[in-house]
C-alpha positions as CSV (number, residue, x, y, z in Angstrom):
1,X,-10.7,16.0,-8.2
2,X,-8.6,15.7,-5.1
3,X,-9.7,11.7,-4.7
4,X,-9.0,9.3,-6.7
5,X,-8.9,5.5,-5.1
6,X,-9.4,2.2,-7.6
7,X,-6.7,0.2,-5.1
8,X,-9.7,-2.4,-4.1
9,X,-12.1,-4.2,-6.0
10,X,-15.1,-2.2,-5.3
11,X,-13.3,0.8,-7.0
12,X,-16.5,2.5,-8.2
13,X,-18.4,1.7,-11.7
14,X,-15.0,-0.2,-12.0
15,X,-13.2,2.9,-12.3
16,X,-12.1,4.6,-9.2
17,X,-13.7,6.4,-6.2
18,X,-13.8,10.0,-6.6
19,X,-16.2,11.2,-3.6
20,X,-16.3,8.3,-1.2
21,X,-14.6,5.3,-1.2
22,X,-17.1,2.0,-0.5
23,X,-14.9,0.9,2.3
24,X,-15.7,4.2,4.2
25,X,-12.5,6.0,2.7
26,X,-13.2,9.9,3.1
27,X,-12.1,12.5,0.4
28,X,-9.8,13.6,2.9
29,X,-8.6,10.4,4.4
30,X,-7.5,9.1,0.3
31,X,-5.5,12.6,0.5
32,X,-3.8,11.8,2.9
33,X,-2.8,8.3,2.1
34,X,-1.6,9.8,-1.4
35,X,0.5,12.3,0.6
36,X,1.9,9.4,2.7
37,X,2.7,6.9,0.1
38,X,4.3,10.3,-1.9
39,X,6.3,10.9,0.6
40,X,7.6,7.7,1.4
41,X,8.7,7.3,-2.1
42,X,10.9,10.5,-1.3
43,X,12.1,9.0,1.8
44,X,12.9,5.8,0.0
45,X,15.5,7.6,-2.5
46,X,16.9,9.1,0.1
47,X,17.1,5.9,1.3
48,X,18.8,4.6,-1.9
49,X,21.5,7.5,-1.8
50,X,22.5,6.4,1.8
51,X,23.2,2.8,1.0
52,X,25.0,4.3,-2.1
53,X,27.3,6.2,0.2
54,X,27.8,3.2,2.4
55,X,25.9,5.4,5.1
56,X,22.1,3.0,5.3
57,X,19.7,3.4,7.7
58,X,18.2,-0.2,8.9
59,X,15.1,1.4,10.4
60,X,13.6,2.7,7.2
61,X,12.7,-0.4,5.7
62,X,10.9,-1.4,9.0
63,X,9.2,2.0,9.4
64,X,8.3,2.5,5.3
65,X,6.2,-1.4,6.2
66,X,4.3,0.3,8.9
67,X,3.5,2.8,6.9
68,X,2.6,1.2,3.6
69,X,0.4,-1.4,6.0
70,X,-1.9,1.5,7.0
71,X,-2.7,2.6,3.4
72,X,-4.2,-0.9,2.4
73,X,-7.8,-1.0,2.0
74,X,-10.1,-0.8,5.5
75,X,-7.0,-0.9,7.4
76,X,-6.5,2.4,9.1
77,X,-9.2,5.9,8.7
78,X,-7.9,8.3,12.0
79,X,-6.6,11.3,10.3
80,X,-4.6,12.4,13.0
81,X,-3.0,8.8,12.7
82,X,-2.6,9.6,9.2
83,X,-0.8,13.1,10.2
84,X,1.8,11.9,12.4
85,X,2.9,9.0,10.2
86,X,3.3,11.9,7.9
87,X,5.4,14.0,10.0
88,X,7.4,11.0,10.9
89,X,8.2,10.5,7.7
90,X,9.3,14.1,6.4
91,X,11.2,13.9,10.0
92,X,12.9,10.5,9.2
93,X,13.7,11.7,5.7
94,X,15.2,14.9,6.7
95,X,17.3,13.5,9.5
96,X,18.9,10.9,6.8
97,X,19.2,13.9,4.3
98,X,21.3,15.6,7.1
99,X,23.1,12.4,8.1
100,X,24.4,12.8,4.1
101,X,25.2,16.3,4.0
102,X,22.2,17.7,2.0
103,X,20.3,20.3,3.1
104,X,16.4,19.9,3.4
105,X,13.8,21.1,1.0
106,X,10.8,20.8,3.3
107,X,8.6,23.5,2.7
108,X,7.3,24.7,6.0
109,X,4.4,25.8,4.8
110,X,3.3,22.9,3.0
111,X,3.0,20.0,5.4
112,X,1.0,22.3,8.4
113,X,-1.3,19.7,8.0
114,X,-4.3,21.7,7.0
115,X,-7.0,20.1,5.3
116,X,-6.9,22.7,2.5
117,X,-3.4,22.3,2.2
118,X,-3.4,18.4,2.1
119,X,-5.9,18.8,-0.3
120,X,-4.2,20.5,-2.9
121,X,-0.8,18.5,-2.5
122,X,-2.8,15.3,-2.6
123,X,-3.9,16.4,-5.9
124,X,-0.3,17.1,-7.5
125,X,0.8,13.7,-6.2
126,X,-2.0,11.8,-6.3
127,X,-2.5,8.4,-8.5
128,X,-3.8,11.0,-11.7
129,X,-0.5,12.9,-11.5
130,X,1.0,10.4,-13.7
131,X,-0.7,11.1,-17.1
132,X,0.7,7.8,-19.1
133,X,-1.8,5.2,-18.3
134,X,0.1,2.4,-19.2
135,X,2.6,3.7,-16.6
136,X,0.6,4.9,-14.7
137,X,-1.2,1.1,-14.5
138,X,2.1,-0.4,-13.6
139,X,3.2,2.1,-11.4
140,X,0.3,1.6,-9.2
141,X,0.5,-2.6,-9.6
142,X,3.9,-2.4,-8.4
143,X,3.2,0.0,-5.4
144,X,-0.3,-2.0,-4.5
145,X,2.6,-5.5,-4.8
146,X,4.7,-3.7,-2.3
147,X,1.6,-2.7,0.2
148,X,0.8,-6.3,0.2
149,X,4.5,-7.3,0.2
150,X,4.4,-4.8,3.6
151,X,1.4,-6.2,5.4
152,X,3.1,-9.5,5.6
153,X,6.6,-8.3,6.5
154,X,5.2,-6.5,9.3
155,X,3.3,-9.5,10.3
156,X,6.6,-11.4,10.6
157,X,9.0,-8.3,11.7
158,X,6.2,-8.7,14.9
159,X,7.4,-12.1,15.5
160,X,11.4,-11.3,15.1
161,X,12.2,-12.6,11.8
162,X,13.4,-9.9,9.2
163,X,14.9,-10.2,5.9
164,X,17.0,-7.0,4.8
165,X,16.5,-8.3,1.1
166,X,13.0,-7.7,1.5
167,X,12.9,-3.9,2.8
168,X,15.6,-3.7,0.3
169,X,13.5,-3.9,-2.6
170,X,10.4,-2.0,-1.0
171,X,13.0,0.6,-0.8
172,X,14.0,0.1,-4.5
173,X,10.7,-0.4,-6.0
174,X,9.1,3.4,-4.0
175,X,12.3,4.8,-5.5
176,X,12.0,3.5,-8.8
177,X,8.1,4.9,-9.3
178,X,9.6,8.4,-9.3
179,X,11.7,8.1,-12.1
180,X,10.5,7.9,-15.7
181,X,11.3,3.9,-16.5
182,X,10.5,2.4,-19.6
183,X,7.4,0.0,-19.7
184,X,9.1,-2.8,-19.9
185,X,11.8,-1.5,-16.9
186,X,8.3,-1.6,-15.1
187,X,7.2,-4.5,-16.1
188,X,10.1,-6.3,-14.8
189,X,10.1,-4.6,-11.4
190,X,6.4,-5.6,-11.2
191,X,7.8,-9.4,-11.5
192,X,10.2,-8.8,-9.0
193,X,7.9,-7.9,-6.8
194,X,6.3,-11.3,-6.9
195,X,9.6,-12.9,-6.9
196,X,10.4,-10.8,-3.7
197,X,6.9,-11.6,-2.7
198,X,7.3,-15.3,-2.4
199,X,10.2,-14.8,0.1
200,X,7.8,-12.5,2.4
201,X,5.1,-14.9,2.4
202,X,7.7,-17.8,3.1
203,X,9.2,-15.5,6.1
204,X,6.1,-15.1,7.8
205,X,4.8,-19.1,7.5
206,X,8.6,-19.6,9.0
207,X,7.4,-16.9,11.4
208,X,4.3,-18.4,12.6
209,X,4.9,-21.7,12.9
210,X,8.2,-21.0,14.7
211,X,6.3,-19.1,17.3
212,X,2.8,-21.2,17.4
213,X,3.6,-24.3,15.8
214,X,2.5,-26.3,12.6
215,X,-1.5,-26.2,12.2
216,X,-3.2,-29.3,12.5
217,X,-7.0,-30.1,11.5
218,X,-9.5,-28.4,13.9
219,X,-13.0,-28.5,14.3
220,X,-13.9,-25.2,15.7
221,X,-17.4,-24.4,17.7
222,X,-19.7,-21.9,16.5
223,X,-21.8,-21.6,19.1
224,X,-21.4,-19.5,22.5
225,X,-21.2,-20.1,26.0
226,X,-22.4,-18.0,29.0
227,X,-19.5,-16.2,29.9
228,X,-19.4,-12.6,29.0
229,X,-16.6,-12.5,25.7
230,X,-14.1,-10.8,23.5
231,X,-13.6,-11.1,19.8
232,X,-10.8,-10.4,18.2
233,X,-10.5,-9.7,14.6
234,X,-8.3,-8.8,12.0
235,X,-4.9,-11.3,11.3
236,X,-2.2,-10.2,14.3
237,X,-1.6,-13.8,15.8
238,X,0.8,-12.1,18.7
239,X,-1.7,-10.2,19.2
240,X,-3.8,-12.7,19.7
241,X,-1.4,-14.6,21.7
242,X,-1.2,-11.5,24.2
243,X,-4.9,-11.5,24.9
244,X,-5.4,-14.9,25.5
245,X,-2.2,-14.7,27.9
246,X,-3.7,-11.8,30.1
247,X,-7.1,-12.7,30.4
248,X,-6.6,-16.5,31.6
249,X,-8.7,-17.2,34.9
250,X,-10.4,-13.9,33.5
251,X,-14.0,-15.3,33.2
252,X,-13.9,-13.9,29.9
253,X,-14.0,-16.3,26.6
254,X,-12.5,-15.3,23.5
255,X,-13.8,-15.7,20.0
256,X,-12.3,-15.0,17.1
257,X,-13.6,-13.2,14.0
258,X,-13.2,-13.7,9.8
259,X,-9.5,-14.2,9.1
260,X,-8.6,-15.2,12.9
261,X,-10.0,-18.4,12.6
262,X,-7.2,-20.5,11.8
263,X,-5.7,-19.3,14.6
264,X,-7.6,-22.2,16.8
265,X,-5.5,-24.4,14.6
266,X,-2.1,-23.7,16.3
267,X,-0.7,-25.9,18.9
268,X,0.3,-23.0,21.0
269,X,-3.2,-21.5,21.4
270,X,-5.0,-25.1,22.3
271,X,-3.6,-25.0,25.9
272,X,-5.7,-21.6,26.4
273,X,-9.3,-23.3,27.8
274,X,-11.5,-19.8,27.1
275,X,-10.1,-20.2,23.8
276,X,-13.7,-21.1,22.7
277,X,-14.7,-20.9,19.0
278,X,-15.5,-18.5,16.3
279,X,-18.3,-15.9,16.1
280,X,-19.7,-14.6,12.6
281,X,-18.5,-14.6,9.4
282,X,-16.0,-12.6,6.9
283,X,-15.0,-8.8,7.8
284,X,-17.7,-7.6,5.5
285,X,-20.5,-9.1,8.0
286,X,-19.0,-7.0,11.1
287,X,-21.3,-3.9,11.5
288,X,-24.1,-6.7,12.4
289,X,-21.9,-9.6,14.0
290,X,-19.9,-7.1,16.2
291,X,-23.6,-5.7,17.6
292,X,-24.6,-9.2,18.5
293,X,-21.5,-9.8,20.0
294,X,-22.1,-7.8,23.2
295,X,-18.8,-7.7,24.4
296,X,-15.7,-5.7,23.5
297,X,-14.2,-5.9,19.8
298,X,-10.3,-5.8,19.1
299,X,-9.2,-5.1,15.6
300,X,-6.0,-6.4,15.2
301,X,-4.9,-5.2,11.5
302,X,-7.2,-4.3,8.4
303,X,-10.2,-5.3,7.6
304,X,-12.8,-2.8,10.3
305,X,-15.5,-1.3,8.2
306,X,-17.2,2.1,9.0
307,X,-17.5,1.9,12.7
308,X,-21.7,1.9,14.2
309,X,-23.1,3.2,17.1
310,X,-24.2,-0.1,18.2
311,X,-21.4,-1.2,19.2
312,X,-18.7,2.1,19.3
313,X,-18.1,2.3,22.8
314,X,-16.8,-1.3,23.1
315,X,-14.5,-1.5,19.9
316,X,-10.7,-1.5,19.7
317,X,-8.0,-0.7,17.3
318,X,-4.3,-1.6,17.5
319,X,-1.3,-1.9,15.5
320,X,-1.2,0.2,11.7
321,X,-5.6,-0.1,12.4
322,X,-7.4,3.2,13.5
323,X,-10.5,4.7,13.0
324,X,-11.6,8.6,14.3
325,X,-13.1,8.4,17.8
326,X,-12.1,4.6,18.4
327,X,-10.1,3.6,21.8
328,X,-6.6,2.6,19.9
329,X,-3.9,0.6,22.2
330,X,-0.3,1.6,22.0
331,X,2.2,-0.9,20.7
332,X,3.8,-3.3,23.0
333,X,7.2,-1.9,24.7
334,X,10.9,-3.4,23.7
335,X,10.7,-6.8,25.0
336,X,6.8,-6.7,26.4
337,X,3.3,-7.1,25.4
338,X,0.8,-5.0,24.3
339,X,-1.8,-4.2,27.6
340,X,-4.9,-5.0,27.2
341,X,-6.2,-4.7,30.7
342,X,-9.1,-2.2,29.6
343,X,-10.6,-4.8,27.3
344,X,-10.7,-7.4,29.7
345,X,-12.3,-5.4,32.3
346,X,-14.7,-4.0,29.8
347,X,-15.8,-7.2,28.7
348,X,-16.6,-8.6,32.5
349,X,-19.5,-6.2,32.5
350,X,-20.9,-7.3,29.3
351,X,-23.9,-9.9,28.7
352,X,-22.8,-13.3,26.9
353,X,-22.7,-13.2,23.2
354,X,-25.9,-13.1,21.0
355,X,-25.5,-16.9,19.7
356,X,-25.8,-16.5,15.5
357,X,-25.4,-20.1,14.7
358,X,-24.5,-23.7,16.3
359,X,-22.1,-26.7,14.8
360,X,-18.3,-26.7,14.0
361,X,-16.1,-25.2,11.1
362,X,-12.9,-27.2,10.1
363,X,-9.8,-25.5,9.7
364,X,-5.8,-26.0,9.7
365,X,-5.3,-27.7,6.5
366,X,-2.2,-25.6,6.1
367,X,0.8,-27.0,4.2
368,X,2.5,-29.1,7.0
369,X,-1.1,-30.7,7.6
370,X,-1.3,-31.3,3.4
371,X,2.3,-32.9,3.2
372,X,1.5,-35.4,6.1
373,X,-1.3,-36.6,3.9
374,X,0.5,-36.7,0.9
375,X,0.8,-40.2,0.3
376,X,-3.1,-40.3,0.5
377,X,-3.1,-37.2,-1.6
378,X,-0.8,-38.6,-4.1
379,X,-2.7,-42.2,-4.4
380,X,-6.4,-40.6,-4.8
381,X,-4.6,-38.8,-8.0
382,X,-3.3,-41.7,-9.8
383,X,-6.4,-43.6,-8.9
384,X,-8.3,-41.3,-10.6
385,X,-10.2,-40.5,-6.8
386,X,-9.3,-37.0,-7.0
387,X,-9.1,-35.7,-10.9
388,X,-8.8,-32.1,-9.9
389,X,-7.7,-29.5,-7.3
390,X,-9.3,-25.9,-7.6
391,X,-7.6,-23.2,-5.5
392,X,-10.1,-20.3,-4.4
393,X,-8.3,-18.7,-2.0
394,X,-8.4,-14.7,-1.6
395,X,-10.4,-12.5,0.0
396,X,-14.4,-12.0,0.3
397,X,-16.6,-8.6,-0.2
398,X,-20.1,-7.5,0.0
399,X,-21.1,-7.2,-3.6
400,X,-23.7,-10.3,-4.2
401,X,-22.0,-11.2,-7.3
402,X,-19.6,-12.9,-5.4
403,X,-22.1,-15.8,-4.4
404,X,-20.2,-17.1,-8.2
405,X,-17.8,-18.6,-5.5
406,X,-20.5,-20.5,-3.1
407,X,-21.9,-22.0,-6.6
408,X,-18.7,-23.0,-8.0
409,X,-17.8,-24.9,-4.9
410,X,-21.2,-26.7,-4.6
411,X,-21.1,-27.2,-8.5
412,X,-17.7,-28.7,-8.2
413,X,-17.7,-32.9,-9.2
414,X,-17.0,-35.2,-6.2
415,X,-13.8,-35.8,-7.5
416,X,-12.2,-32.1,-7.0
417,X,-10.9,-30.8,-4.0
418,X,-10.9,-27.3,-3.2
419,X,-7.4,-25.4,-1.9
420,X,-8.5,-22.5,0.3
421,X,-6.6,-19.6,2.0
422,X,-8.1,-16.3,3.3
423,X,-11.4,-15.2,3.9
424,X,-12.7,-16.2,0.6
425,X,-13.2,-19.1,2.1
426,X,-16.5,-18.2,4.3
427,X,-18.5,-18.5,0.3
428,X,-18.5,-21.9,1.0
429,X,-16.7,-23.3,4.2
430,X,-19.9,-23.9,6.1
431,X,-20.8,-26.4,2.9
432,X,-21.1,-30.0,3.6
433,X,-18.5,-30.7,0.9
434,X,-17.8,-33.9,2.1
435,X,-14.3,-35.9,1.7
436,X,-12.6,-38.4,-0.9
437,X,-11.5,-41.5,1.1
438,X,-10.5,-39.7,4.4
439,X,-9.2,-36.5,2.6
440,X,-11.3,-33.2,3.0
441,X,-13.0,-31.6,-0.1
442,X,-12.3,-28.3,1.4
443,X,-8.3,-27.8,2.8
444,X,-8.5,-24.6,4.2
445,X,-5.0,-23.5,4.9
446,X,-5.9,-20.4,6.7
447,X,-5.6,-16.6,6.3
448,X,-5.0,-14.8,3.7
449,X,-1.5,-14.4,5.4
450,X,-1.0,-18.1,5.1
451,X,-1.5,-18.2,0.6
452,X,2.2,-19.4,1.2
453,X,0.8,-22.9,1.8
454,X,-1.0,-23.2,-1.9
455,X,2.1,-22.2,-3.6
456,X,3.7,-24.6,-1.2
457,X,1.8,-27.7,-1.9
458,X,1.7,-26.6,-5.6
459,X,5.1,-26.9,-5.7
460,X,5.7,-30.2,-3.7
461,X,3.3,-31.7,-6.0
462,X,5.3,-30.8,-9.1
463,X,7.9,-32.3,-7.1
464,X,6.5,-35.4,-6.2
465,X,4.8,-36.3,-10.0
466,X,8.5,-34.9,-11.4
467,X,6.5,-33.0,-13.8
468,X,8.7,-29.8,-15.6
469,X,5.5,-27.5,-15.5
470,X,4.0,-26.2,-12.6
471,X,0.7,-25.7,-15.1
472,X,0.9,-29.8,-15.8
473,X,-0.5,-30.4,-12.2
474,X,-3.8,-30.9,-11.8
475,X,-5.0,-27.9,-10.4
476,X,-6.8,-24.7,-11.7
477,X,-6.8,-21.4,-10.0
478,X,-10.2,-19.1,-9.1
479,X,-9.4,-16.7,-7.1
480,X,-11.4,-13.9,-5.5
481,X,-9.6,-10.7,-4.8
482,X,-10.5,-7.5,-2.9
483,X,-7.3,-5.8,-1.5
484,X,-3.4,-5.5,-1.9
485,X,-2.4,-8.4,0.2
486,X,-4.4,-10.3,-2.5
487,X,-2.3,-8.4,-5.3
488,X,0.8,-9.6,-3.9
489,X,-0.5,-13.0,-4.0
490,X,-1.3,-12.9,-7.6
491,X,2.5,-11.8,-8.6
492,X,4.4,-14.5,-6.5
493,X,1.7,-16.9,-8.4
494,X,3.0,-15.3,-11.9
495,X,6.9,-15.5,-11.1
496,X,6.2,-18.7,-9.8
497,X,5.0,-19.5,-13.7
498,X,1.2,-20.0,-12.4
499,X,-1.1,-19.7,-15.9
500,X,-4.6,-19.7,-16.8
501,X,-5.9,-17.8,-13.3
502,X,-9.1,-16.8,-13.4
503,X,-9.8,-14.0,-11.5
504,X,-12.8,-11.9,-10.1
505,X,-15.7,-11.2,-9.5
506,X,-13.9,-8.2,-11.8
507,X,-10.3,-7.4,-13.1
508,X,-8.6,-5.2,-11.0
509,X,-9.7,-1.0,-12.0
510,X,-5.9,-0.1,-12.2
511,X,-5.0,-2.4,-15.0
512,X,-4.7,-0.2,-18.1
513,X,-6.1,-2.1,-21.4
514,X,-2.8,-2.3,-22.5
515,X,-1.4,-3.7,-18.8
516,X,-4.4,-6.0,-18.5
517,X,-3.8,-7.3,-22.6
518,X,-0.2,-8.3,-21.5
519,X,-0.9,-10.1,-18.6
520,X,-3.9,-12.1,-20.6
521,X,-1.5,-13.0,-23.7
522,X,1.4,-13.6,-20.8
523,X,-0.6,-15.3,-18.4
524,X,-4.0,-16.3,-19.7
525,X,-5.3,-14.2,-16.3
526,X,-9.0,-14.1,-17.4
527,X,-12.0,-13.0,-15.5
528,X,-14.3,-15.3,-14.1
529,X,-17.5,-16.5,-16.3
530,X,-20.8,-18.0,-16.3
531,X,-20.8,-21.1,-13.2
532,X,-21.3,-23.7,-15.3
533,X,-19.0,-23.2,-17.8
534,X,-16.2,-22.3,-15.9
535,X,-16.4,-25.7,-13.8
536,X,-16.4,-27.2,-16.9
537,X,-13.6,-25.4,-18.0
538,X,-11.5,-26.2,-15.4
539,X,-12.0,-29.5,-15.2
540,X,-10.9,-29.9,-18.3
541,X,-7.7,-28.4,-17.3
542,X,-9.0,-25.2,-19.5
């Protein structure tokens, strides 16, 4: 077969896709992300050799983020997208080859770009080519940790805040899967990655609250107005930030969609009046939200789903996000911001959004917000007011079996309180959960770019009962995964020494038996259960 995907959590019969991905992944699109991801790897020991010789290049580690970002799962399906990040590549990893005094290798013939041609090269270096499956397993962990790892650098690299460390070991841990490393040489690089992780997710909260500010508690509306709108999905907060700038006095509203929500929890976007409220639900919901909407979409980052007629003409990609056919708006100049002129005037010939529902959604509860209650936090513990806090962040998904996370929450005692980031949180943020003596049964720190804050207030609490054990505080992990970013999450929560996590609705595909037993016996990762006696379980810190 030339396909072969099992990166996300709807890898098929929890295998792998082989014909089709679920997310709308083509045969030849998976190609040519194999081909990509292959060929960074190259350009990443290049990369190595360079700083060897004293001789780096600083714009690799940037340009191999980019890259890596639009591989992740519903991120980016244009293949001519796909083709010039490919040629830039070869291109970038010739050029340092020459800077070094080695001659190219490029075969001429092969990289044409013909589908044929992709096709059979995709198969050679595709996930398969790597017949150990143990290996393979942590090969593909580590790689799907760096994606992630990527994702959020870029995020922060948007906002100006880089850390060399961080490209470093991208670079190091691409360069490392070509070699033929003992298990446990893999293992440990896999670790790294979540130590390196941690730092990543740290730079980009440093990043957004320098730019935006600390979030605070927000009620945000629901409803709609009678202006014409845009809605903006996706994570890209400067993105954000460059649409609401351009389109003041517009007449236009704008909404936000699935992971932008908390974004109406910064201080810097409250002074924006046609900053109205949120529209729908998580990214899995879009094909019918985005028809209602009536006005012109903007996909910021992952997360767009196979693109409908309904609403085609008035949809918009930017950043490492494409699909075939789709209006794509270039990357802001040196110094600029992006243009989004065309959206705005689109959107002042459309009809007012299609209202789906009415009331107001909290959000903000990001670690900041968390501290400044800590006092209250801390009291409602040792008063026995709050006996346990269950973290359920990660991402949502289509498959009905992850309703297991609106029942938990509802099936959840009065006295736990439940630690959200990402879009996970749309199984049960709509829930009257209610609050224990002023504090919120559902803290919803944000996106899935903000899981920083759980491992933040995690920590702080160790910190503030002087306990030795992260796994001695009160909280139990039951977390919902779909995509790399989530991956990355899981590692920084293992170097951080974060046991017992259970994980669903299914373990991930690419965890070989032997991978997935070593974690369990490490860890105790184990997949999620029956409702009932997993609530049980953990609040009986089991």
């Amino acid at each position: 077969m030339s396909m072969f995907c099992f990166q996300c959590e709807e890898a098929t019969k929890g295998t792998g896709c082989t014909t089709k991905g679920i997310c709308g992944k083509t045969e030849s699109i998976a190609v040519q992300h194999d081909l990509l991801v292959y060929l960074l790897k190259g350009l990443a020991v290049v990369a190595e050799e360079a700083q060897r010789q004293g001789q780096p290049d600083a714009s690799v580690g940037p340009f191999i983020a980019q890259a890596l970002f639009a591989t992740i799962t519903n991120a980016n399906f244009d293949p001519a997208r796909f083709n010039s990040l490919i040629q830039a590549t070869i291109a970038k990893r010739d050029a340092l080859k020459a800077s070094l005094g080695y001659q190219s290798d490029r075969d001429e013939v092969s990289w044409t770009g013909s589908p044929a041609i992709y096709a059979a090269k995709g198969a050679e270096v595709g996930v398969l080519s790597q017949p150990n499956e143990d290996l393979r397993s942590l090969r593909e962990l580590l790689v799907y940790g760096v994606k992630g790892m990527a994702a959020y650098t870029d995020h922060a690299a948007i906002l100006g805040l880089e850390k060399p460390e961080i490209y470093a070991f991208m670079i190091k841990a691409l360069a490392a899967t070509t070699r033929e490393l003992s298990i446990d040489e893999m293992t440990a690089l896999v670790m790294e990655c979540g130590a390196v992780g941690v730092t990543a997710m740290a730079l980009l909260d440093e990043a957004n609250t320098r730019a935006y500010g600390n979030p605070e508690i927000t009620q945000v509306k629901l409803g709609v107005g009678t202006r014409p709108g845009i809605l903006i999905s996706g994570h890209d907060l400067k993105d954000l930030q460059d649409l609401l700038e351009q389109s003041v006095d517009s007449g236009v509203d704008i909404y936000t969609h699935s992971e932008m929500l908390p974004a109406h929890a910064y201080p810097a976007f409250k002074r924006y009046p046609h900053f109205v409220g949120n529209y729908g639900n998580a990214w899995w919901q879009q094909d019918k939200e985005f028809a209602a909407f009536n006005g012109p979409i903007l996909m910021t980052t992952n997360c767009i789903t196979p693109v409908k007629s309904a609403y085609r003409d008035r949809i918009y990609t930017t950043g490492m996000t494409g699909w075939p056919g789709v209006k794509h708006i270039a990357d802001r100049p040196e110094g600029g911001a992006k243009d989004f002129s065309a959206i705005i005037a689109q959107a002042k010939t459309c009809p007012p959004p299609i209202e789906l529902e009415q009331g107001e959604i909290t959000t903000g509860c990001a670690h900041a917000q968390v501290m400044a209650l800590a006092d209250q936090v801390v009291d409602a513990v040792k008063t026995g007011a709050i006996k346990r806090f269950v973290v359920m962040g990660g991402c949502d998904g289509r498959h009905k079996e992850r309703s297991y996370y609106t029942d938990v929450a509802q099936a959840l005692p009065q006295d736990a309180v439940i630690l959200t980031a990402g879009c996970a949180k749309y199984r049960f943020n709509k829930l009257d959960l209610g609050n224990i003596g002023g504090i919120p049964r559902l803290l919803d720190a944000g996106q899935c770019n903000d899981s920083y804050s759980l491992a933040f207030v995690a920590l702080k609490l160790k910190e503030v009962f002087g306990l030795d054990d992260i796994n001695e505080l009160p909280i139990s992990y039951d977390i919902a995964w779909y995509e790399q970013k989530a991956i990355i999450v899981l590692l920084a929560l293992l170097h951080l020494g974060v046991k017992h996590i259970r994980l669903g609705p299914t373990l991930p595909a690419f965890l070989s038996p032997n991978v997935a037993k070593v974690l369990i016996e490490t860890f105790d990762i184990k997949p999620i259960g029956r409702v009932e006696e997993d609530v049980t379980a953990m609040m009986a810190a089991a």
